[in-house]
C-alpha positions as CSV (number, residue, x, y, z in Angstrom):
1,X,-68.9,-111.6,80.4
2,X,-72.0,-109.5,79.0
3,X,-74.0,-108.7,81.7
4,X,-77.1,-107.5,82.3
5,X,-78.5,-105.9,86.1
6,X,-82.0,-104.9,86.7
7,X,-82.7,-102.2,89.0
8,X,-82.4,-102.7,92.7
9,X,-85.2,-102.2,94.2
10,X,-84.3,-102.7,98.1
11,X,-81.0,-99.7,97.7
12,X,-83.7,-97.1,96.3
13,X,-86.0,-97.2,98.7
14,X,-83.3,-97.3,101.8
15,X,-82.5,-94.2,99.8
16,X,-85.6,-93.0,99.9
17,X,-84.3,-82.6,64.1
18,X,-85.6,-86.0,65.0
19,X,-83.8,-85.6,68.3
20,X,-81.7,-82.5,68.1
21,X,-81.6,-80.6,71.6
22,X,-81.0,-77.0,72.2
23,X,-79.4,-75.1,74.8
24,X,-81.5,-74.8,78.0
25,X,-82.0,-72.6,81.3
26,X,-82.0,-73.6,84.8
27,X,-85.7,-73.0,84.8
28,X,-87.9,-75.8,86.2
29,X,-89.8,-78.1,84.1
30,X,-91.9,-80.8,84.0
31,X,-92.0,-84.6,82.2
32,X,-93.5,-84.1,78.3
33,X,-97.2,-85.9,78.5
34,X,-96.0,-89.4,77.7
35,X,-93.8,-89.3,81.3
36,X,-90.4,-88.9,78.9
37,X,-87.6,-86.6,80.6
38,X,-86.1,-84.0,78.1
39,X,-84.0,-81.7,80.3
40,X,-80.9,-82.7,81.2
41,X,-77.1,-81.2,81.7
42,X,-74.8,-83.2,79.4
43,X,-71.2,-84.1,79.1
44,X,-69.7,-85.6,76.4
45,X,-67.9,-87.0,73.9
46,X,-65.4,-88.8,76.1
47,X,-63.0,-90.9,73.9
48,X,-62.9,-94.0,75.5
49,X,-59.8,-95.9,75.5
50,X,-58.8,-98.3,73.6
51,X,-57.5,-102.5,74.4
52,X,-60.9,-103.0,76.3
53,X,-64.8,-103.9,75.2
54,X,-67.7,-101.1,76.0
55,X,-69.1,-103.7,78.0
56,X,-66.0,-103.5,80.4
57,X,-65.4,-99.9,80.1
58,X,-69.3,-99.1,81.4
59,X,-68.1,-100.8,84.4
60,X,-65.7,-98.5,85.1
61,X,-65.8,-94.8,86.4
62,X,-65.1,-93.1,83.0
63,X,-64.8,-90.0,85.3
64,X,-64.0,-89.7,89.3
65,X,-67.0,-90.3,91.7
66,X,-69.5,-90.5,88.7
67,X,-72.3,-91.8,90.9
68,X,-72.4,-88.9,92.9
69,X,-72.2,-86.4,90.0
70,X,-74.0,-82.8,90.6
71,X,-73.3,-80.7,87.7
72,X,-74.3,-77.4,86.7
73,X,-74.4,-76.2,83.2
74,X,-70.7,-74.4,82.7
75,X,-69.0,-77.0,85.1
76,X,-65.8,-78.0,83.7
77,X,-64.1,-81.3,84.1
78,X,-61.1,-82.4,82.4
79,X,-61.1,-86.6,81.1
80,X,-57.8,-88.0,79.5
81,X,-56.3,-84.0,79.1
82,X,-59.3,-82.7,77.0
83,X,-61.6,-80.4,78.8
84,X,-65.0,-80.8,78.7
85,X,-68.3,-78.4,79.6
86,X,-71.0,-79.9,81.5
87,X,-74.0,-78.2,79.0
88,X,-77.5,-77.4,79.5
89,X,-79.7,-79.3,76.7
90,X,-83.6,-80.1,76.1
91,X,-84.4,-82.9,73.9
92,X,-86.7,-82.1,71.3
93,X,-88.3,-85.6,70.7
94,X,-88.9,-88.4,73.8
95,X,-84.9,-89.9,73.4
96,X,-81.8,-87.9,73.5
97,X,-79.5,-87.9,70.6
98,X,-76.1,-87.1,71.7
99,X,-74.4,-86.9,68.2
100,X,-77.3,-84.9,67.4
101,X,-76.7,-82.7,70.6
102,X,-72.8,-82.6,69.7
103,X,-73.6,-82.2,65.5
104,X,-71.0,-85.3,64.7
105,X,-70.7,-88.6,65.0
106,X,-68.6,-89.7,67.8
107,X,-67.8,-93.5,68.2
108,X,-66.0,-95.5,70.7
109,X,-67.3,-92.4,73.2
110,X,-69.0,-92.4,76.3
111,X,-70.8,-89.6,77.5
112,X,-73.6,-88.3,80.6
113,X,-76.8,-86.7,81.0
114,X,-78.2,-85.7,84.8
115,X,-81.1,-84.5,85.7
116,X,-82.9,-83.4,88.6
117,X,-86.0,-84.7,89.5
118,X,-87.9,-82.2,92.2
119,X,-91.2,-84.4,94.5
120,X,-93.1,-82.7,96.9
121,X,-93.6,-85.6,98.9
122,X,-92.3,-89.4,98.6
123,X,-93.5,-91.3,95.8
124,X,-93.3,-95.1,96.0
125,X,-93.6,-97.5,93.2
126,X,-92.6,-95.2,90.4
127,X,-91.9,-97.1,87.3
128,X,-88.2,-95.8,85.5
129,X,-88.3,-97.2,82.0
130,X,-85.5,-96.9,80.1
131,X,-83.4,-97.4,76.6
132,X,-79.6,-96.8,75.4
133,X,-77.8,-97.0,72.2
134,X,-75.6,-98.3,72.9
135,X,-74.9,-99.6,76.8
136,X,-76.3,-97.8,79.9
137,X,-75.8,-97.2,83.3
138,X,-78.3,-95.7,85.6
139,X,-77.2,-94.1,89.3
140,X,-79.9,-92.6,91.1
141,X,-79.4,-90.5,93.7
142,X,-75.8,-91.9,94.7
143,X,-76.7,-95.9,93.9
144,X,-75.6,-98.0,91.0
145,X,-79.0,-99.1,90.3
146,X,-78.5,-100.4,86.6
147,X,-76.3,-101.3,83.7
148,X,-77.2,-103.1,80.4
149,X,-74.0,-104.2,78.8
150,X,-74.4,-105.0,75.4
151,X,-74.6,-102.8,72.3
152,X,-78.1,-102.3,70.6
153,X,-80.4,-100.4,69.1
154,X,-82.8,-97.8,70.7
155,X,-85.8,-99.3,71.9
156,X,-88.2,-97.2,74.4
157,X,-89.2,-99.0,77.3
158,X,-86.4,-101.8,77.0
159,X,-85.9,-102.2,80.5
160,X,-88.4,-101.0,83.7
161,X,-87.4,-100.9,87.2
162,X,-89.4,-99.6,90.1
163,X,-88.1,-96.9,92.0
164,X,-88.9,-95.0,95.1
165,X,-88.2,-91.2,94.9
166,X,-87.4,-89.4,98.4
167,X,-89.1,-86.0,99.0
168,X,-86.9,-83.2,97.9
169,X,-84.5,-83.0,95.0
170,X,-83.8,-86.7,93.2
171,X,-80.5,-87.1,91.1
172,X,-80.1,-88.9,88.3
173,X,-77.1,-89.8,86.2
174,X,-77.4,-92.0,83.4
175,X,-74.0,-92.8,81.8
176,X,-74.5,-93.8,77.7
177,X,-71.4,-95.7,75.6
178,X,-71.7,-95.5,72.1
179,X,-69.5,-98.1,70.0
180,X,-70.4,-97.2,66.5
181,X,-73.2,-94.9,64.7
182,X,-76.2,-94.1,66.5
183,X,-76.0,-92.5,70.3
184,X,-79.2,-92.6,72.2
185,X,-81.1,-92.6,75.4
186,X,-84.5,-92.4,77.1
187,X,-86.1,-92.4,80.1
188,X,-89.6,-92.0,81.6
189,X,-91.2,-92.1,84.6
190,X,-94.8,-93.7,85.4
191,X,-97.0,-94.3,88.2
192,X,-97.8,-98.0,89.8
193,X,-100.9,-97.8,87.4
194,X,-98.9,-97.2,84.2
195,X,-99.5,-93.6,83.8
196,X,-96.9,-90.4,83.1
197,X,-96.2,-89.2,86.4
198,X,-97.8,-85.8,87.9
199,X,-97.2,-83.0,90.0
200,X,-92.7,-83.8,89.6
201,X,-90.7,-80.8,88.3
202,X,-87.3,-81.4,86.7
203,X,-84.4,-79.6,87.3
204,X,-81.3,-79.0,85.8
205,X,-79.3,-78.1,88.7
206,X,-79.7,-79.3,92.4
């Protein structure tokens, strides 16, 4: 059944080129001036297999404990006997392109970016507004928060969610499946009154 879950509001707060990317550092950042993150540490492609829909495969661990994922750049994981690099990237537009990232096209893949997101002090009713090409899944710091399950375009700001992000060091892992030709994803972050959000850094490493 195609299925669509919005954020969960209650779990996150009881938890407190024209898009190629290029190798990155450790090095902190911050969110570009429209609130869009571009650092992340990526894996991919991951071939996905075959005899079942994207739609049922994004509901599945594609690799073990993916909700808790803390990579570094170099990690190394092995999926289905190929290994893969975890790999520092910066987006060079407001969406992440991962066959752009990857320079080939890769279908029936899956693949992750994570990212780190660094507050000095809680800050309630941030607004996470998202887009995938083609389904997504969103774990943020260790809770399945949300999965859109049907293949589509990229559209900025598809989907919004409100989020609460704990003092310290916030993780996010957002899991993309692409089923044919383009491979996308974006994600900002924005204040209760609609604005980029200030004083974060992002991280690339926890």
């Amino acid at each position: 059944m195609i299925m669509k879950k919005l954020f969960c509001l209650l779990a996150l707060i009881a938890l407190g080129e024209s898009s190629m990317a290029k190798a990155g550092t450790d090095e902190t950042s911050t969110l570009d001036p429209e609130g869009y993150i571009r650092d992340w540490v990526m894996l991919a492609p991951i071939a996905l297999p075959d005899g079942d829909t994207a739609s049922d495969l994004l509901l599945r661990e594609q690799i073990p404990a993916e909700a808790t994922l803390k990579p570094r750049d170099g990690d190394k994981l092995t999926v289905r006997g190929k290994e893969l690099v975890w790999k520092n990237v910066t987006a060079a537009t407001n969406f992440f392109d991962f066959n752009a990232v990857l320079k080939s096209q890769n279908d029936h893949a899956g693949g992750f970016i994570v990212t780190y997101v660094e507050c000095d002090q809680e800050i309630p009713d941030v607004t996470m507004a998202v887009a995938s090409n083609d389904e997504g899944r969103i774990y943020f710091n260790g809770v399945d928060i949300y999965a859109f399950t049907e293949a589509r375009p990229l559209l900025l700001d598809s989907d919004k969610g409100r989020v609460t992000l704990k003092k310290g060091v916030n993780v996010i892992v957002f899991k993309i499946l692409n089923e044919q030709n383009s491979w996308q994803g974006a994600m900002r972050l924005l204040d209760k009154g609609g604005t980029p959000l200030k004083n974060v850094k992002i991280r690339r490493s926890s």
